[in-house]
C-alpha positions as CSV (number, residue, x, y, z in Angstrom):
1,X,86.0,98.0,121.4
2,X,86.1,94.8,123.8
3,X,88.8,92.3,123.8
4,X,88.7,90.5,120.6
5,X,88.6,86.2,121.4
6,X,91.1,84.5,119.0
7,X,91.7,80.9,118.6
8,X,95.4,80.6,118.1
9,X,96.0,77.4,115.7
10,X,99.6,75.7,115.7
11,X,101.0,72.9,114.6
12,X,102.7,72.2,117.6
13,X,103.0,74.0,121.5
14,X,104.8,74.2,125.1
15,X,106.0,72.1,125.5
16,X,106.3,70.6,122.4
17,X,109.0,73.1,120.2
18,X,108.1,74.7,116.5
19,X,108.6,78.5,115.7
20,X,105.1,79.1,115.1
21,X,104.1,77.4,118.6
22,X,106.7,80.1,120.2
23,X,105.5,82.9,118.4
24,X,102.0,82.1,119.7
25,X,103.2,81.4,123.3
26,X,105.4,84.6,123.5
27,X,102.6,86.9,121.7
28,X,99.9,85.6,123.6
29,X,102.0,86.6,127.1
30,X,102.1,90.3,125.5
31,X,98.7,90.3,124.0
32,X,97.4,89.0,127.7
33,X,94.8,91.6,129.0
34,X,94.1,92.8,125.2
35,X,93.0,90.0,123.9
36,X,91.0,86.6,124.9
37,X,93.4,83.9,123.4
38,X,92.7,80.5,123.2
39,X,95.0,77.6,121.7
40,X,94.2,74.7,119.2
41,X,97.5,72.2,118.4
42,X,98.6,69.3,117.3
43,X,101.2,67.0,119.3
44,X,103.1,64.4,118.2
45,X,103.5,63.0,122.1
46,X,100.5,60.9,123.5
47,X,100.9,61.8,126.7
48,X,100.6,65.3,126.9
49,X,96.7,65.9,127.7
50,X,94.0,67.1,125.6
51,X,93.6,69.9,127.4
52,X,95.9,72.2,129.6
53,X,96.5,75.9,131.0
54,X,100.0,77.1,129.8
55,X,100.8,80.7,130.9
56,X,97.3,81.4,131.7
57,X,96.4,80.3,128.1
58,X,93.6,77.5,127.4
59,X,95.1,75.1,125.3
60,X,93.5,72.0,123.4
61,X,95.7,69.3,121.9
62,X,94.7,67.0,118.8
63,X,97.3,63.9,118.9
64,X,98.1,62.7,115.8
65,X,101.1,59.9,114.4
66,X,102.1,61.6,111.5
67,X,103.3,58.3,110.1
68,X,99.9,56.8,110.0
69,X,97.6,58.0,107.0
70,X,94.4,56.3,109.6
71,X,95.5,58.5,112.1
72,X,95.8,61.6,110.4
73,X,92.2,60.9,109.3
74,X,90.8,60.8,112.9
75,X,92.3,63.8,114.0
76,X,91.2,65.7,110.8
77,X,87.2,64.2,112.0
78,X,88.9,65.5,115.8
79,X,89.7,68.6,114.2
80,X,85.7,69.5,113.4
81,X,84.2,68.2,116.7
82,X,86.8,70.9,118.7
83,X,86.2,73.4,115.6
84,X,82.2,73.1,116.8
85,X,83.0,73.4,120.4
86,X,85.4,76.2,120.5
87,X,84.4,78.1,117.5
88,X,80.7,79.5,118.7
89,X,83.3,81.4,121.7
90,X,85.8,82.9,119.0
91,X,85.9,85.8,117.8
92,X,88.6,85.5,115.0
93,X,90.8,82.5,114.1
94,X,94.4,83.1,113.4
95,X,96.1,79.5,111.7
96,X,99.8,79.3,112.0
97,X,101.0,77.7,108.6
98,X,99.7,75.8,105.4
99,X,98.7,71.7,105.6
100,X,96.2,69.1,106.1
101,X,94.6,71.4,108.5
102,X,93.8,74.2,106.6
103,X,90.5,73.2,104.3
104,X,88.3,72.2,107.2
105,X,89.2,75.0,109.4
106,X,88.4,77.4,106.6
107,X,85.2,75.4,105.5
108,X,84.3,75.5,110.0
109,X,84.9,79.1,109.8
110,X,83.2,80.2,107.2
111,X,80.1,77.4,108.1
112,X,80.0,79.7,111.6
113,X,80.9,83.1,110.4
114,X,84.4,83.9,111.6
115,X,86.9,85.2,110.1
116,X,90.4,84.2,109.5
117,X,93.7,85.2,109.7
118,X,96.3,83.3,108.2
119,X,100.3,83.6,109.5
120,X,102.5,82.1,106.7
121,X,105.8,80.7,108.0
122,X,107.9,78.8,106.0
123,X,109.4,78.9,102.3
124,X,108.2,76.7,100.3
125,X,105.5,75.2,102.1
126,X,103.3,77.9,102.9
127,X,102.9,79.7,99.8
128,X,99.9,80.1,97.4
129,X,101.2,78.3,94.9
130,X,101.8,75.4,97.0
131,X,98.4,75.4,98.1
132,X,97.4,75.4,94.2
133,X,98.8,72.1,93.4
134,X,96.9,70.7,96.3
135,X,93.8,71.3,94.2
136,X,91.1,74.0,94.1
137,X,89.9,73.5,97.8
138,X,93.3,74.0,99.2
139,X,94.0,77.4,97.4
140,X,90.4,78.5,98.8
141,X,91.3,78.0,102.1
142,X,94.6,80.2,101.7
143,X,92.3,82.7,100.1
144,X,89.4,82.6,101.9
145,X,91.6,84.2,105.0
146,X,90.7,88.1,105.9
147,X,94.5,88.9,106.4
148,X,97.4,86.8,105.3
149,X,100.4,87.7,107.3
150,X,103.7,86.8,105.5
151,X,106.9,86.9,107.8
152,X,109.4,87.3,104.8
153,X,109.6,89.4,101.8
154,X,110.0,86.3,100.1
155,X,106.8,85.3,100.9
156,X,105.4,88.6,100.2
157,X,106.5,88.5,96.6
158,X,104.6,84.8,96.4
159,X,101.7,86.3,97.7
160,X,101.9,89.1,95.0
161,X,103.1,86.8,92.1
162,X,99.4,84.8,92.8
163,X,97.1,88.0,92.6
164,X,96.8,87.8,96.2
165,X,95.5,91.6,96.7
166,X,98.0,93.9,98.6
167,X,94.8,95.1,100.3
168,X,94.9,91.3,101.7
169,X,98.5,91.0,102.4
170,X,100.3,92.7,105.3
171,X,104.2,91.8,106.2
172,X,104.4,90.4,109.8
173,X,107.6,89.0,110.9
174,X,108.5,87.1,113.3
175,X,109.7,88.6,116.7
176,X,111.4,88.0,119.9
177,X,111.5,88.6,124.3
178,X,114.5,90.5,124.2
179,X,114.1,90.8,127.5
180,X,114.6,86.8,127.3
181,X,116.8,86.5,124.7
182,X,119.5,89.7,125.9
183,X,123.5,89.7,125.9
184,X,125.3,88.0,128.5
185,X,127.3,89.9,130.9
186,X,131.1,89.2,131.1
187,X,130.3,87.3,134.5
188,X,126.9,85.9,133.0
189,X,129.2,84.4,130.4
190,X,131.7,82.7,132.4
191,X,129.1,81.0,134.8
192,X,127.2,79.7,131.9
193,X,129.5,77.9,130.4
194,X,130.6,76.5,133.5
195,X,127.2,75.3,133.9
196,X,127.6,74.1,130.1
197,X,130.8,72.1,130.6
198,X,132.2,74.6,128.2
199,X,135.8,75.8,129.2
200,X,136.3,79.4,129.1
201,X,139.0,79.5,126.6
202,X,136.6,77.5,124.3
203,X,135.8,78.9,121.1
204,X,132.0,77.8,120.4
205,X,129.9,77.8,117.0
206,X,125.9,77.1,117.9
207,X,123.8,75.6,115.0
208,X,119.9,75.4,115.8
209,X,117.7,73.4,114.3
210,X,116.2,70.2,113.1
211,X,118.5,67.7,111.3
212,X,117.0,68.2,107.6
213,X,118.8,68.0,104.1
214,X,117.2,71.5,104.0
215,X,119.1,72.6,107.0
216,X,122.3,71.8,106.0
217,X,123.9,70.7,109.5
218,X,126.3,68.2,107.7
219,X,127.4,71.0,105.3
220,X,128.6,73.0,108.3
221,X,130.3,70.3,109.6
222,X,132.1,69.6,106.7
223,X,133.0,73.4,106.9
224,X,133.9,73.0,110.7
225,X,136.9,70.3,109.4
226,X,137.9,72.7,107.0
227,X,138.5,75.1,109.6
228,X,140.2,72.9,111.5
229,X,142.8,72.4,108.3
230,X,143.4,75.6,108.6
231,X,144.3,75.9,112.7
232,X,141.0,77.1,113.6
233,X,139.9,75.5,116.3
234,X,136.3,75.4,118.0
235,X,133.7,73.3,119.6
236,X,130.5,72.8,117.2
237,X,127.1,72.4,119.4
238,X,124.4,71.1,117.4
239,X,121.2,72.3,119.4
240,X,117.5,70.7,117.8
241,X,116.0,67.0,116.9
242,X,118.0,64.6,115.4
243,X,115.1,61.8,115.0
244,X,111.6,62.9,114.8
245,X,108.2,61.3,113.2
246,X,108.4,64.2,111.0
247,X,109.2,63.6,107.4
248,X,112.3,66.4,107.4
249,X,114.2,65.1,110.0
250,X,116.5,62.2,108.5
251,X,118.4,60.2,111.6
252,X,121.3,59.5,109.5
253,X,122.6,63.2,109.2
254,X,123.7,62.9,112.7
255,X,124.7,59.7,112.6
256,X,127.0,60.6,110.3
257,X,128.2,63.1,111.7
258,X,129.2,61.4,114.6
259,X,130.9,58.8,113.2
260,X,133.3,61.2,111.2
261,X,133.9,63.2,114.7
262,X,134.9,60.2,116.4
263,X,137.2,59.0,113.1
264,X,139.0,62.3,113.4
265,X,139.4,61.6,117.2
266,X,137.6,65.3,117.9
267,X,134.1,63.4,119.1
268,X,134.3,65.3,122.0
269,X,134.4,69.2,120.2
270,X,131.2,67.8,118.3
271,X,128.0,68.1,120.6
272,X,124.5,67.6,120.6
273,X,122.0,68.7,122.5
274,X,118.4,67.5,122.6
275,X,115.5,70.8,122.0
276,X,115.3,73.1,124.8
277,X,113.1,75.6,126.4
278,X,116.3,77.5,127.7
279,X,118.1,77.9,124.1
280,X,119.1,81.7,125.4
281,X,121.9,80.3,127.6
282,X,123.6,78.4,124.9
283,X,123.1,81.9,122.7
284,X,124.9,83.6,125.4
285,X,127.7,81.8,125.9
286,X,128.7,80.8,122.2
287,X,130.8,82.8,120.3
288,X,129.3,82.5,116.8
289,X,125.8,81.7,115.7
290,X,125.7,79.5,112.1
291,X,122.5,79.0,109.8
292,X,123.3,76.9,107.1
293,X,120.0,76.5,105.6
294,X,119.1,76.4,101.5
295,X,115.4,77.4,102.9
296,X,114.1,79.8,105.5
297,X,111.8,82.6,105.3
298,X,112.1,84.7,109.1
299,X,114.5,82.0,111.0
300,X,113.4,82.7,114.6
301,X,116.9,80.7,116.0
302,X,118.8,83.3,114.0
303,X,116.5,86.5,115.2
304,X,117.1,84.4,118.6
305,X,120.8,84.8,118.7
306,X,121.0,87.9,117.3
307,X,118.5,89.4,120.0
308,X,121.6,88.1,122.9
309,X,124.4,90.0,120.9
310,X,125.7,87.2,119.2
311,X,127.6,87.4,115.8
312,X,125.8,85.2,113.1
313,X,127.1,83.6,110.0
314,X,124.0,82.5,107.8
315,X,123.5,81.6,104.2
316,X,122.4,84.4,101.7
317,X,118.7,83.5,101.0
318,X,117.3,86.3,98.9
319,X,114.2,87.6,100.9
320,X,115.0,86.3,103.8
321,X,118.3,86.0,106.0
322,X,119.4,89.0,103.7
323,X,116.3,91.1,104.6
324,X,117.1,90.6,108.4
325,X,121.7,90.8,108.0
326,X,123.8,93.3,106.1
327,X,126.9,91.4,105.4
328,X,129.5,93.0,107.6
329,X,127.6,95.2,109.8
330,X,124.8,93.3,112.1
331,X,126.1,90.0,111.1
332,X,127.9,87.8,107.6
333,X,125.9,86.1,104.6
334,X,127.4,83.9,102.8
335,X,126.4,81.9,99.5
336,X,124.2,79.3,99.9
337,X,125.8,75.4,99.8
338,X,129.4,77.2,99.8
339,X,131.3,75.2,102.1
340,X,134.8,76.6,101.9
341,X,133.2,80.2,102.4
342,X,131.3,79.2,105.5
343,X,134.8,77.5,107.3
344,X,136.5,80.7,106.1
345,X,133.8,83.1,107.5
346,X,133.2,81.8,110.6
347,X,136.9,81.5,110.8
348,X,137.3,85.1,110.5
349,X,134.8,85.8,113.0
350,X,136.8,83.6,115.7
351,X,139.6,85.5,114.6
352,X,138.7,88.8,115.7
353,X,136.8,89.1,118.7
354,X,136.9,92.6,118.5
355,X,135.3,93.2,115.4
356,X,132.7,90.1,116.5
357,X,131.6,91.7,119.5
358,X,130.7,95.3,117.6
359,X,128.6,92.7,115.1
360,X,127.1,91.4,117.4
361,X,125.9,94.8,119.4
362,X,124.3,96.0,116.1
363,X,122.4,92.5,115.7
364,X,120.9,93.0,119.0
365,X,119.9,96.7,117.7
366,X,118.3,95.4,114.3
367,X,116.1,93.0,116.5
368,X,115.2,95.5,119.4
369,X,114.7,98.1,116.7
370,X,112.6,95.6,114.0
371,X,111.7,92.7,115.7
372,X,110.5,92.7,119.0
373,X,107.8,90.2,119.6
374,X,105.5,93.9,121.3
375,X,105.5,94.5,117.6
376,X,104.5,91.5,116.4
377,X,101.6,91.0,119.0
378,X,100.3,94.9,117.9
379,X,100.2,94.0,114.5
380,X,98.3,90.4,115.1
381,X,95.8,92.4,117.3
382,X,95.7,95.1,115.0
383,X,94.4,92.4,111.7
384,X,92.3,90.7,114.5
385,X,90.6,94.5,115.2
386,X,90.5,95.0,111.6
387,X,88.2,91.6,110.7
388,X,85.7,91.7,113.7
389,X,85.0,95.7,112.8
């Protein structure tokens, strides 16, 4: 059969940062010569333009203030003049993620005859019975899609736990370049952190992430001064947004944070570094990966660091971090909001650098084995075959 046309649909994309936006980016380079993909995003920056070619890839922006219920209302009348422009071309649709989008891109679809196929992301958000208590249009939209492509377990058992047929339903987590995101060489190592301002004797524990209550950054903290009551010593690098428009990201968590650095007189083993494109050299020359999170479903940071050989210390979220880390072999779990058990774990992984660096070999075989983004991209062209036969 010909190259299938898909219209990617994120919330955000290069250069603007979300994990769906660099899932779509890195499948789109693998998919390249197999499939005919277009991209439709918003973008929270005004002056990134409209249009653009990233990677080869078409790409139309829709800016929108997500503070501004008269803006959000534009770009959702923006949304169905690109819809009819872009749509008559496509072949399939594939929508990254539950919201405000999802009603008239199922109602523009179905208006014109194409199918869709829907990626569902994050806990708690983009589940069916979220959609539900939007009202009866909303849970259409989630189940008017062809194919609905869970990345979690978790997610999964939502799916099932609505009546969502199996028949609909196939698991599609999230994946990774490991040729990107590989272990550092000894020499690699040293001339990264070099580069970093890191010195070489430095012990280093990476967080990624937005600053949300749901992220926990604070409670790691607060777990980084316990380790330091105990004589553990190490640099904390907080990598991700500390103020954003976005409703999750609260400005004072990192306020705070740095305040309490600076009144224990270690503001300098406290950093923060602003998003990045090039996250794969701070995985490489850390020591120890930490998700503190209450709520992930496939945490691409965590797949991320894994991918470069990196021991990880996450939180035990059933379905998720503990469908992708067996405590003890490819990485450590522990409870979720236990404080004293974080300090102590990732103390015990600074401890034994020995025992992290054989960790940290098998996480980079659980993501080469189970979640290379070539397996990811087969399986998105595979449902995108399976609509348009």
């Amino acid at each position: 059969m010909t190259s299938p046309s898909v219209l990617l649909v994120a919330g955000a994309y290069y250069p603007e940062i979300s994990a769906a936006g660099l899932q779509c980016q890195a499948a789109a380079a693998v998919l390249k010569g197999r499939a005919r993909v277009t991209v439709l995003a918003t973008a929270v920056d005004p002056s990134l333009p409209a249009t653009a070619i990233i990677d080869g890839v078409p790409v139309h922006r829709l800016t929108i203030d997500v503070r501004s219920g008269a803006s959000k209302a534009g770009a959702t009348l923006r949304l169905f003049s690109k819809l009819m422009s872009v749509l008559p071309g496509t072949d399939v649709v594939h929508v990254h993620g539950f919201s405000q989008k999802n009603v008239p891109i199922a109602v523009m679809a179905k208006a014109m005859g194409k199918p869709v196929v829907l990626s569902l992301h994050t806990s708690g958000q983009d589940e069916p019975q979220v959609a539900d208590s939007r009202g009866g249009l909303s849970g259409w939209a989630l189940r008017s899609a062809t194919f609905i492509l869970p990345v979690s377990p978790n997610l999964v058992r939502r799916c099932e736990d609505a009546g969502i047929p199996a028949s609909q339903v196939r698991f599609t987590p999230n994946g990774i370049d490991t040729d990107r995101f590989r272990p550092a060489t000894s020499d690699e190592r040293a001339a990264l952190r070099r580069e970093l301002g890191w010195q070489q004797t430095d012990r280093v524990i990476v967080f990624v992430g937005f600053f949300s209550r749901d992220k926990r950054p604070d409670l790691l903290f607060r777990a980084w001064k316990r380790m330091l009551e105990r004589g553990v010593s190490a640099k904390l690098v907080y990598i991700g947004a500390t103020s954003s428009p976005y409703f999750e990201v609260d400005r004072s968590i990192a306020e705070n944070i740095r305040q309490d650095a600076a009144a224990l007189g270690r503001a300098g083993d406290v950093l923060f570094v602003d998003p990045t494109h090039v996250m794969e050299r701070y995985y490489r020359a850390a020591d120890v990966f930490a998700l503190s999170s209450i709520r992930e479903a496939n945490p691409v940071s965590l797949l991320e660091a894994m991918s470069c050989g990196l021991p990880c210390v996450a939180s035990r979220l059933e379905g998720a971090t503990d469908a992708i880390v067996e405590d003890g072999v490819n990485g450590r779990l522990v409870e979720c909001d236990d404080e004293d058990g974080m300090a102590r774990t990732l103390a015990e992984v600074l401890s034994d650098p020995a025992a992290a660096a054989r960790m940290g070999a098998r996480a980079r075989d659980t993501i080469v084995t189970r979640y290379d983004i070539r397996q990811t991209a087969d399986r998105w062209l595979q449902a995108y075959e399976d609509t348009v036969r």
